[in-house]
N, CA, C and O of each residue as an XYZ file, in Angstrom:
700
protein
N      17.192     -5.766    -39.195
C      17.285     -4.881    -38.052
C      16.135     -5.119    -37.073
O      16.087     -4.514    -36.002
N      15.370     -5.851    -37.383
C      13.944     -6.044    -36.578
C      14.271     -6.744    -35.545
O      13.673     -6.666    -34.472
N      15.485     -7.673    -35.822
C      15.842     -9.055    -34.971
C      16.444     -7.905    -33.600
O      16.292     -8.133    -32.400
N      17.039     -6.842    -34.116
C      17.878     -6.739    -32.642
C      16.427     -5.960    -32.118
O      15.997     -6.749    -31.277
N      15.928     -5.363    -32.159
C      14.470     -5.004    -31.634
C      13.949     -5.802    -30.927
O      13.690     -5.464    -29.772
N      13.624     -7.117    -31.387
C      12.844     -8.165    -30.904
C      13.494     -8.560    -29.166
O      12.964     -8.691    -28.062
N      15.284     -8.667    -29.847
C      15.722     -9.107    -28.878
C      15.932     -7.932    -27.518
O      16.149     -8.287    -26.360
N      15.814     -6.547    -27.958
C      16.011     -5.634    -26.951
C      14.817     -5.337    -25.986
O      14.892     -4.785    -24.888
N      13.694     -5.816    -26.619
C      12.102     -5.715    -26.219
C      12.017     -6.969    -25.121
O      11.592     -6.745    -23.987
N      12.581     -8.717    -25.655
C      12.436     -9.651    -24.752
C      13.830     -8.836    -23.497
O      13.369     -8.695    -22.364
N      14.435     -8.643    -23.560
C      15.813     -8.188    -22.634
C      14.915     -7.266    -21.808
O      14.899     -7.460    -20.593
N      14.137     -6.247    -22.343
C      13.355     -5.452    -20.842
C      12.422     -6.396    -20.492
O      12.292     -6.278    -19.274
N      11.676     -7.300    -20.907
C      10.517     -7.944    -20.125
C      11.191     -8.910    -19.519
O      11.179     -8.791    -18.294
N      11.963    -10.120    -20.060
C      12.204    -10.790    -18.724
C      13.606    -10.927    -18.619
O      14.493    -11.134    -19.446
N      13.583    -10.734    -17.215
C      14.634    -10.577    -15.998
C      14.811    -11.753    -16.146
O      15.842    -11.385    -16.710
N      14.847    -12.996    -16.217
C      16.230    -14.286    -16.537
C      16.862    -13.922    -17.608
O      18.064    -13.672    -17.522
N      16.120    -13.805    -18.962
C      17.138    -13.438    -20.226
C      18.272    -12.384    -19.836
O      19.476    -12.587    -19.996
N      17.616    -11.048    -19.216
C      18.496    -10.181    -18.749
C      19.598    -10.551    -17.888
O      20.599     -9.843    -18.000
N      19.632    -11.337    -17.197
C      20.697    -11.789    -15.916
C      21.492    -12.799    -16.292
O      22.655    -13.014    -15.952
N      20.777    -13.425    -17.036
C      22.251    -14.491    -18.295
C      22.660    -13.441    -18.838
O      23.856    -13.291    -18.586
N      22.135    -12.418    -19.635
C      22.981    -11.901    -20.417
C      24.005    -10.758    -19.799
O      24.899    -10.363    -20.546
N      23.937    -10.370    -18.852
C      24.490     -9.778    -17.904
C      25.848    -10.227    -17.459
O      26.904     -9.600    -17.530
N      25.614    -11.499    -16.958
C      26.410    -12.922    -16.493
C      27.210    -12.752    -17.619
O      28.232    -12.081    -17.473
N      26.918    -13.291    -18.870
C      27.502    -13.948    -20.008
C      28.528    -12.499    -20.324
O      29.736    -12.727    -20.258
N      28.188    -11.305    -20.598
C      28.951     -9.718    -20.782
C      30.169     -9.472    -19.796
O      31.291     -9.029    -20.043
N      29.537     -9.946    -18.464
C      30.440     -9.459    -17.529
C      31.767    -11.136    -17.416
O      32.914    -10.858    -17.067
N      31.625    -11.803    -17.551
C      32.382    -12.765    -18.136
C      32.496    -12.439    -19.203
O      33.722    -12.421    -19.091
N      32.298    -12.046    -20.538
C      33.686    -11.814    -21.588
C      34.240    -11.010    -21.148
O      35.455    -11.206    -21.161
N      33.877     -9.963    -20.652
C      34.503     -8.364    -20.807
C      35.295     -9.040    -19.592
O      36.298     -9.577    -20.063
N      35.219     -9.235    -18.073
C      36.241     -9.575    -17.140
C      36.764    -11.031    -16.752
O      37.369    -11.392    -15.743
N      36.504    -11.474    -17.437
C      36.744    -12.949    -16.792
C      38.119    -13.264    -17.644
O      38.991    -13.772    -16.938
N      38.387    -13.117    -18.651
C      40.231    -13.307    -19.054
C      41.048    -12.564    -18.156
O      42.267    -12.501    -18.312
N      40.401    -11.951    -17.149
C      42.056    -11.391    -16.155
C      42.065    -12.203    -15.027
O      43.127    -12.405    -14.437
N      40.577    -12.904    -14.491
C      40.681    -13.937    -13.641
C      41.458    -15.226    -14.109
O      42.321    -15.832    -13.474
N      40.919    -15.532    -15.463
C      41.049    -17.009    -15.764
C      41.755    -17.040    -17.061
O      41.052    -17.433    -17.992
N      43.091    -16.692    -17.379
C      43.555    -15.969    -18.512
C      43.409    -17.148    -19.789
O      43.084    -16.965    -20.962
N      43.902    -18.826    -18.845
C      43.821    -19.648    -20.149
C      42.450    -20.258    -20.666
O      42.251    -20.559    -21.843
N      41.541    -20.401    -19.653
C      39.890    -20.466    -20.020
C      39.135    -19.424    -20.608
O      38.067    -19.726    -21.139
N      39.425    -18.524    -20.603
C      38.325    -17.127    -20.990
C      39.453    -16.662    -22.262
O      40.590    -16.531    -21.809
N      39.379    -16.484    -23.250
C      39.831    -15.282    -24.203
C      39.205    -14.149    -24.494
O      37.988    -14.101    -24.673
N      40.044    -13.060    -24.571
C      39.544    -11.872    -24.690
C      38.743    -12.121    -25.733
O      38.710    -13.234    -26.256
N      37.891    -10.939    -26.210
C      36.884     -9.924    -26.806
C      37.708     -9.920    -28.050
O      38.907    -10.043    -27.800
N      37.515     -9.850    -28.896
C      38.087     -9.363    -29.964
C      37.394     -8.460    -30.705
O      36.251     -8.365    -31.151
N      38.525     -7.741    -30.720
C      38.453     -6.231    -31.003
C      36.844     -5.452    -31.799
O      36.097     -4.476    -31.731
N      36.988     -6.247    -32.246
C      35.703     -5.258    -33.226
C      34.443     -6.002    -32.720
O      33.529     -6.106    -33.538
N      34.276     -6.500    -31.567
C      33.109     -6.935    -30.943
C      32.884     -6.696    -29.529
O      31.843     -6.925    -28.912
N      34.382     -6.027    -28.908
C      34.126     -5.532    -27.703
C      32.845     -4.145    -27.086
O      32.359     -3.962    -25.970
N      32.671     -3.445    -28.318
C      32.040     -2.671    -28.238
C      30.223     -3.594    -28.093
O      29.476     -3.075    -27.264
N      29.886     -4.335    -28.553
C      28.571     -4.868    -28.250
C      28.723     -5.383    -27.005
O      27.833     -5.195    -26.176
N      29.982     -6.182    -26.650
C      29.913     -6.301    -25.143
C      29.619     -5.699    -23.912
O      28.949     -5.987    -22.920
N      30.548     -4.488    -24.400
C      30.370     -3.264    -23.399
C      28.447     -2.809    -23.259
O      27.701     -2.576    -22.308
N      28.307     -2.854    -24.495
C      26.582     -2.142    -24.827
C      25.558     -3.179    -23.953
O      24.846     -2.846    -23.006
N      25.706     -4.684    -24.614
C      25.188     -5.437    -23.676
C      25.217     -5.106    -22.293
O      24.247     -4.937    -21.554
N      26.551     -5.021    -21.990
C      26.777     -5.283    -20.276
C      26.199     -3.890    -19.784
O      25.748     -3.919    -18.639
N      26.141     -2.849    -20.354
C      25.762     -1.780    -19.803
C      24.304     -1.708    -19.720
O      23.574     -2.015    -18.778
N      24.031     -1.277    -20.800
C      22.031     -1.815    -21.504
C      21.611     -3.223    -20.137
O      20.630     -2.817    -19.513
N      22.037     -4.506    -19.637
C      21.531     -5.032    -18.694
C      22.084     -4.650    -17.660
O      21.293     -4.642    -16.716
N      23.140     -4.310    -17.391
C      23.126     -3.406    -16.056
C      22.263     -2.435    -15.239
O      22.165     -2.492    -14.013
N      21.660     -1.560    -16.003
C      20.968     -0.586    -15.859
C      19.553     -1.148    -15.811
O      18.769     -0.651    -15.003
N      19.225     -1.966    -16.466
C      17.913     -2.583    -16.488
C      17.649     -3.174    -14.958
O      16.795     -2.664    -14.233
N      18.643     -4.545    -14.444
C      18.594     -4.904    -13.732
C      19.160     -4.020    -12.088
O      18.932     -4.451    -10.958
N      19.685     -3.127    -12.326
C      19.865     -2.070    -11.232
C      18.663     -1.093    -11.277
O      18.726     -0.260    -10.373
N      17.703     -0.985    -11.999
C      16.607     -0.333    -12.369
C      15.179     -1.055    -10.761
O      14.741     -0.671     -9.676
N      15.036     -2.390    -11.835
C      14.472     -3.410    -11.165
C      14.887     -3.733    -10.046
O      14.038     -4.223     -9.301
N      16.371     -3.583     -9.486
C      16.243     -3.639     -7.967
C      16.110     -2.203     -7.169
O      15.788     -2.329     -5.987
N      16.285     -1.022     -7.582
C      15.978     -0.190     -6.980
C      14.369      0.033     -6.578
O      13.905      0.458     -5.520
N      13.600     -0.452     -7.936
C      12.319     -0.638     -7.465
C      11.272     -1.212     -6.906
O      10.162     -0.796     -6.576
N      12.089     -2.790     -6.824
C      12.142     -3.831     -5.584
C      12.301     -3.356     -4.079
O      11.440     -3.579     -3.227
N      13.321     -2.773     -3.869
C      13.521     -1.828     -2.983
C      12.706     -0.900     -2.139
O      12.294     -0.862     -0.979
N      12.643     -0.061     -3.383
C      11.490      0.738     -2.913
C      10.115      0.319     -2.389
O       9.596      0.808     -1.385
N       9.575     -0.624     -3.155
C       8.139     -1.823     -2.925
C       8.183     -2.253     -1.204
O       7.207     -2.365     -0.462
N       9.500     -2.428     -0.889
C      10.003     -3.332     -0.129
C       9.882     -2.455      1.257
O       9.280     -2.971      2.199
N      10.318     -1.432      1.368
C      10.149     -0.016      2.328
C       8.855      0.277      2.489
O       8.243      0.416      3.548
N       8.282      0.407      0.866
C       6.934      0.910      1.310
C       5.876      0.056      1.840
O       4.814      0.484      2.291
N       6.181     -1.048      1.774
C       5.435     -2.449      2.478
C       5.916     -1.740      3.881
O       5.108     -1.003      4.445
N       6.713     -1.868      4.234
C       7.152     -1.556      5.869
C       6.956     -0.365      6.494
O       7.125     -0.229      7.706
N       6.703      0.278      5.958
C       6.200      1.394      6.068
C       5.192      1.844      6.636
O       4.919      2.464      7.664
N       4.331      1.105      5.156
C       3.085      0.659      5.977
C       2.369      0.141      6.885
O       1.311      0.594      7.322
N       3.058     -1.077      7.287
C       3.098     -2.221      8.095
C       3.089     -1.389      9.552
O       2.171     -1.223     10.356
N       4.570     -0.905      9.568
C       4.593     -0.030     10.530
C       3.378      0.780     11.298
O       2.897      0.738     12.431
N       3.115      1.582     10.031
C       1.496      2.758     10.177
C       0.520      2.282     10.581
O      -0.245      2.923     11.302
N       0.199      0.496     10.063
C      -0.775      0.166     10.526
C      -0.521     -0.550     11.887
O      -1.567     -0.897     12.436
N       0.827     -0.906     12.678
C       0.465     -0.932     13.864
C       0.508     -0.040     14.957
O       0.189     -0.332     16.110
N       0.913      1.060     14.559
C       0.631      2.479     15.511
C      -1.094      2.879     16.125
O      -2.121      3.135     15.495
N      -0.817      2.787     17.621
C      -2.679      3.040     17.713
C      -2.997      4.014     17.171
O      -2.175      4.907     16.968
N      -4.289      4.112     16.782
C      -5.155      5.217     16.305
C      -4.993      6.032     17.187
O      -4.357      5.707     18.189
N      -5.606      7.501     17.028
C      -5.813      8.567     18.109
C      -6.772      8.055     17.943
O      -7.320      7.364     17.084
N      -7.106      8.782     19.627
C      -8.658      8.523     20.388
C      -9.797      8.944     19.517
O      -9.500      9.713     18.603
N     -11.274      8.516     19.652
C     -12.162      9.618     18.606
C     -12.717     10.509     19.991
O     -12.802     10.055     21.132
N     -13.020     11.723     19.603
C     -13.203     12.566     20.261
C     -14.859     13.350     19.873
O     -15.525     13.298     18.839
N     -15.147     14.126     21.334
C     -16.906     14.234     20.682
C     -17.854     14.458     19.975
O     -18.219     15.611     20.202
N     -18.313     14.109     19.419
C     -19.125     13.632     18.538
C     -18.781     12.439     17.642
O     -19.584     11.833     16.933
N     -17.490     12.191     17.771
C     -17.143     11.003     17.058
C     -17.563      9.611     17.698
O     -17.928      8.592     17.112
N     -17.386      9.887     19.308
C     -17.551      8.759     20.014
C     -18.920      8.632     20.098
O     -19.148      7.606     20.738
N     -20.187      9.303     19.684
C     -21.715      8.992     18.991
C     -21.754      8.370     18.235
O     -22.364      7.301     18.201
N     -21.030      8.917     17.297
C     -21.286      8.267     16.011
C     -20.870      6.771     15.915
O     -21.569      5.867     15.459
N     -19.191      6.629     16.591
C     -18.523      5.070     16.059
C     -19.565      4.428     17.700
O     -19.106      3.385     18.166
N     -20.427      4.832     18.219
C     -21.237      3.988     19.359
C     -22.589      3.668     18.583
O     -23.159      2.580     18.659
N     -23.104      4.922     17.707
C     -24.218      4.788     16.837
C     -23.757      3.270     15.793
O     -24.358      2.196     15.808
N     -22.694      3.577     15.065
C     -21.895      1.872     14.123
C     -21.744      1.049     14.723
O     -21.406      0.069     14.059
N     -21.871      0.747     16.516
C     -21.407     -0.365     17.287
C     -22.998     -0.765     17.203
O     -23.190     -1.883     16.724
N     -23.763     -0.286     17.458
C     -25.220     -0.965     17.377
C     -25.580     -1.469     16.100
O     -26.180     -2.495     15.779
N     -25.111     -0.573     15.462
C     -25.812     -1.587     13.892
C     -24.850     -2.720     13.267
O     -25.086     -3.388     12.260
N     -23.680     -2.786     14.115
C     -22.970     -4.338     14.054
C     -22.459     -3.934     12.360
O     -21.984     -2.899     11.894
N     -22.791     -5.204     11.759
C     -22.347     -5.300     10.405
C     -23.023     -4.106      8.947
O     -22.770     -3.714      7.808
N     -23.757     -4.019      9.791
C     -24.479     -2.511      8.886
C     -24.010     -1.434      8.536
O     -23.259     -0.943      9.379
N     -24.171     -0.753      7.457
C     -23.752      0.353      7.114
C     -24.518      1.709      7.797
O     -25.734      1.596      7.955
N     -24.072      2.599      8.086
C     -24.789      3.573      9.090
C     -24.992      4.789      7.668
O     -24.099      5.419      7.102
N     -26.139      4.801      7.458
C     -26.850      6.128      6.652
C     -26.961      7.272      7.154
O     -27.888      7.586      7.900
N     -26.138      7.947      6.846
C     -26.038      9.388      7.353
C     -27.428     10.149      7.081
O     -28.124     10.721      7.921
N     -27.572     10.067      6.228
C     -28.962     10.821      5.840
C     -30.209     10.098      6.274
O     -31.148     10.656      5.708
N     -30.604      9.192      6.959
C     -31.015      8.502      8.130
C     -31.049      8.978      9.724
O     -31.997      9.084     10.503
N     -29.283      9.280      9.928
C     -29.691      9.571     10.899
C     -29.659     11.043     11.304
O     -29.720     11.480     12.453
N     -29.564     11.654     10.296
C     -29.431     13.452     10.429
C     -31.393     13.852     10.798
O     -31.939     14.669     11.539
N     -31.958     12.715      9.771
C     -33.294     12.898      9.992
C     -33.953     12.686     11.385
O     -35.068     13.207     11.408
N     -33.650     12.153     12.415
C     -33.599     11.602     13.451
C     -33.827     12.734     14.561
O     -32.813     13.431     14.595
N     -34.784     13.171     15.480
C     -35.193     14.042     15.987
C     -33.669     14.282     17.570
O     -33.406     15.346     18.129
N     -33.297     13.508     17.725
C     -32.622     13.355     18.368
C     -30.990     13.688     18.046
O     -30.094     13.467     18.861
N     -30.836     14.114     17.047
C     -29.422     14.591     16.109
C     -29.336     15.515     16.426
O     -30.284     16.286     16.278
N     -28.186     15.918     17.013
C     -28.068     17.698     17.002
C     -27.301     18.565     16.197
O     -27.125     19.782     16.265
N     -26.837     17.620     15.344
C     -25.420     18.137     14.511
C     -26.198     18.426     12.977
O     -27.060     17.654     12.557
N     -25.836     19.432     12.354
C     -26.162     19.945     11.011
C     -25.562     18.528     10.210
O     -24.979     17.588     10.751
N     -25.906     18.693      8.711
C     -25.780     17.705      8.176
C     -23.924     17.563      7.752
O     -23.233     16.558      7.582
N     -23.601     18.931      7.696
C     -22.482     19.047      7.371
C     -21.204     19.146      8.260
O     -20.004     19.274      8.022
N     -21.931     19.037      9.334
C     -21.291     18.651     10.853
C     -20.914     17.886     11.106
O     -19.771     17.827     11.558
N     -22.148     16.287     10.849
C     -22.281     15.160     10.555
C     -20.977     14.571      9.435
O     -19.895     14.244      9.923
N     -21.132     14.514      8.444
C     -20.231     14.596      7.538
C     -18.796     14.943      7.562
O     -18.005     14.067      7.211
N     -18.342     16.114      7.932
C     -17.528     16.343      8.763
C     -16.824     15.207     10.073
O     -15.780     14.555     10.098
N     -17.781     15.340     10.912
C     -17.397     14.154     11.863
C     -17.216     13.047     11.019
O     -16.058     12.638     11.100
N     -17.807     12.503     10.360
C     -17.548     11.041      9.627
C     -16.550     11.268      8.876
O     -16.132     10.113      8.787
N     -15.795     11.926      8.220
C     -14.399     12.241      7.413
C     -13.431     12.471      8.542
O     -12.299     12.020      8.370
N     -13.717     13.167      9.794
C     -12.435     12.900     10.508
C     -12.131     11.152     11.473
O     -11.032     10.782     11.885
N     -13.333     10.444     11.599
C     -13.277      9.154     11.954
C     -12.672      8.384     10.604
O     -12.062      7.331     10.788
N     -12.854      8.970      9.055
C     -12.391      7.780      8.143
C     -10.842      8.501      8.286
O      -9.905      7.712      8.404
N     -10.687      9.243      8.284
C      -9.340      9.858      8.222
C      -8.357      8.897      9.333
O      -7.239      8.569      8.938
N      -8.820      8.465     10.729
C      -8.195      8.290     11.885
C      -7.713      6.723     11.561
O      -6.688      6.115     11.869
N      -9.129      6.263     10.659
C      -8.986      4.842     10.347
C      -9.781      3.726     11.097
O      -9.707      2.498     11.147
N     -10.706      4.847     11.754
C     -12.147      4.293     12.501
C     -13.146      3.453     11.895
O     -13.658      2.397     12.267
N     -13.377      4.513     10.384
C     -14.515      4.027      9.537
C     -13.904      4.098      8.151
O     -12.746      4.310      7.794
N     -15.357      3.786      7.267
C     -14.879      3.981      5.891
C     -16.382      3.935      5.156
O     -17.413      3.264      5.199
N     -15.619      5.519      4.193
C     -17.068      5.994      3.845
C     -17.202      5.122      2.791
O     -16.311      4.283      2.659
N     -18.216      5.132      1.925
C     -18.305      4.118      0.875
C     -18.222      5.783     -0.087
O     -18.648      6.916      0.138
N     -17.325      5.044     -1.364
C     -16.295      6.076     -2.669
C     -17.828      6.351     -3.162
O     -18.126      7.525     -3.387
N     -18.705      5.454     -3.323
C     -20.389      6.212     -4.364
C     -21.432      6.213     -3.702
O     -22.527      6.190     -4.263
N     -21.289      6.243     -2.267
C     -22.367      7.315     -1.976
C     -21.784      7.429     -0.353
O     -21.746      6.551      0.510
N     -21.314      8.974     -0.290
C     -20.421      9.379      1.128
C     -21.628      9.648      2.358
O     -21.336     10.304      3.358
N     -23.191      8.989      2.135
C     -23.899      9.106      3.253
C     -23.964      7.708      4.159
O     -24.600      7.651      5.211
N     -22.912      6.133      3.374
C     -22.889      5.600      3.800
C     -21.562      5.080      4.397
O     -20.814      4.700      3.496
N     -21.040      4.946      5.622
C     -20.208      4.898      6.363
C     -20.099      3.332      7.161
O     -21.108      3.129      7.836
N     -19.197      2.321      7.211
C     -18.731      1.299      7.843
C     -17.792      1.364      8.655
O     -17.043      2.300      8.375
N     -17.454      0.737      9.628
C     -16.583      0.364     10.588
C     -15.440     -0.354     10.076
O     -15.684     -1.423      9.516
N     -14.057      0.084     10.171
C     -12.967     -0.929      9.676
C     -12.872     -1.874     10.589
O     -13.897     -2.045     11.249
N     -11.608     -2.807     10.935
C     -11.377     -3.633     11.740
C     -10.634     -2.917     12.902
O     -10.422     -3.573     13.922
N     -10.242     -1.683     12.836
C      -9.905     -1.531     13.957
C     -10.878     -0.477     14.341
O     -10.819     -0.257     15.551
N     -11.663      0.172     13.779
C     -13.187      0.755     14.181
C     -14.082     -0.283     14.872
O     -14.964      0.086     15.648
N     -13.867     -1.570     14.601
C     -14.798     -2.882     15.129
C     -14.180     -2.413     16.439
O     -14.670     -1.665     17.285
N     -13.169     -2.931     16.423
C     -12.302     -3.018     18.060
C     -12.269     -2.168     19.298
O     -12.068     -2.497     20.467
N     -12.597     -0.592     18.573
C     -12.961      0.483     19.627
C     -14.098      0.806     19.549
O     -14.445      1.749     20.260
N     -15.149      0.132     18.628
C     -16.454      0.587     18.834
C     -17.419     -1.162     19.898
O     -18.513     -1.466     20.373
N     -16.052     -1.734     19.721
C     -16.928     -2.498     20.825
C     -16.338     -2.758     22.082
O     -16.836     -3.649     22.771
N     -15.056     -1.932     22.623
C     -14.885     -1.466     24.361
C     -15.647     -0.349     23.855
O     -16.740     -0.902     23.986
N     -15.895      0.606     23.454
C     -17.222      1.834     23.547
C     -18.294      1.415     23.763
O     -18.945      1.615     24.789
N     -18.537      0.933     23.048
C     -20.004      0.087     23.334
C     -20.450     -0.814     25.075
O     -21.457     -0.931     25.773
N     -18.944     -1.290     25.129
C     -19.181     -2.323     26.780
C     -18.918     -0.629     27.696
O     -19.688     -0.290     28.595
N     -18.120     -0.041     27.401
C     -17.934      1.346     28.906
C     -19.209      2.087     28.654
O     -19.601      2.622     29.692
N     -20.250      2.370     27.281
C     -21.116      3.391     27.584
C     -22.617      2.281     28.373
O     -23.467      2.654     29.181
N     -22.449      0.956     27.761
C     -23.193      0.169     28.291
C     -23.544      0.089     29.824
O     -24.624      0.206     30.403
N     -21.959     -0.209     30.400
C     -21.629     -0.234     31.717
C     -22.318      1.140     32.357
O     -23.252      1.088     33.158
N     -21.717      2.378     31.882
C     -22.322      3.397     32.321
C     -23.697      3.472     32.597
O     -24.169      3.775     33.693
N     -24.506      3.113     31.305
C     -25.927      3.403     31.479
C     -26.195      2.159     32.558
O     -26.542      2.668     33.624
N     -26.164      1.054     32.629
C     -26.199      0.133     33.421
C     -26.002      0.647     35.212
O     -26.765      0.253     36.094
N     -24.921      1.505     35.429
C     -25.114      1.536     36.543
C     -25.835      2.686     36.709
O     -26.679      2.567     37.597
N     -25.805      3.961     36.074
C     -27.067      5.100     36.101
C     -28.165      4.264     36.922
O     -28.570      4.486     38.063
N     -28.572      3.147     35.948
C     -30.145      2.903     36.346
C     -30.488      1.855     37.658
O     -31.561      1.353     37.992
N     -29.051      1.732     38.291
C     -29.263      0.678     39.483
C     -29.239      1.860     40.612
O     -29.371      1.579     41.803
């Protein structure tokens, strides 16, 4: 009895064994009404493993494509999400992802710059603001320690037209 075990265990792992045997079920069980003098029926006291086979890989392999499927959507899905623009960042955000445009490839230390005489935002303000920029898909906090914060690739992209319009700005202020 171990043998049909063995063989029901290889039948869920791989999908070729399953799809011959699928093939091979659905040809005994239907293929004598297509091809009456090539195919002979089932005989009798073995039709029932046929049926079990064909059902048992049916379900397996209708299993595996539903969840192909699904994989398949949620790729696009995504795909989709990620080419929708971001919303704008809004104030205090546009400090902060202008504060990450200066330090380029650097990670921006929150607890750095809360210390900073020039900060006006509580620490938890701060923080705050930096969870609604990772949320937008601006930045990204680092998972073991949330005082350090990076720029994604599309945080690169609006923190450097931010960077050229506040530039420009101060630039003409001082002419």
């Amino acid at each position: 009895m171990g043998w049909l075990l063995d063989i029901i265990k290889h039948l869920t792992i791989s999908r070729s064994v399953t799809a011959a045997a699928f093939i091979t079920s659905a040809t005994l069980l239907f293929g004598h009404r297509q091809y009456p003098t090539e195919i002979e029926t089932v005989p009798a006291g073995w039709a029932w493993a046929v049926i079990a086979i064909f059902v048992f890989t049916a379900c397996l392999l209708t299993f595996w494509s539903l969840r192909a499927i699904g994989r398949g959507i949620l790729a696009s899905v995504r795909s989709v999400k990620g080419a929708l623009p971001l919303p704008p960042p809004e104030g205090y955000e546009i400090d902060i992802l202008y504060v990450l445009a200066k330090q380029a490839d650097q990670p921006l230390n929150l607890d750095v710059l809360y210390r900073r005489p020039q900060v006006e935002l509580s620490k938890l303000a701060l923080l705050e603001t930096t969870r609604r920029l990772c949320e937008k898909g601006y930045a990204f906090q680092n998972p073991y320690e949330e005082n350090l914060v990076f720029l994604t690739m599309k945080g690169r992209k609006c923190a450097l037209d931010l960077e050229a319009r506040m530039d420009a700005r101060q630039g003409a202020g001082e002419a």
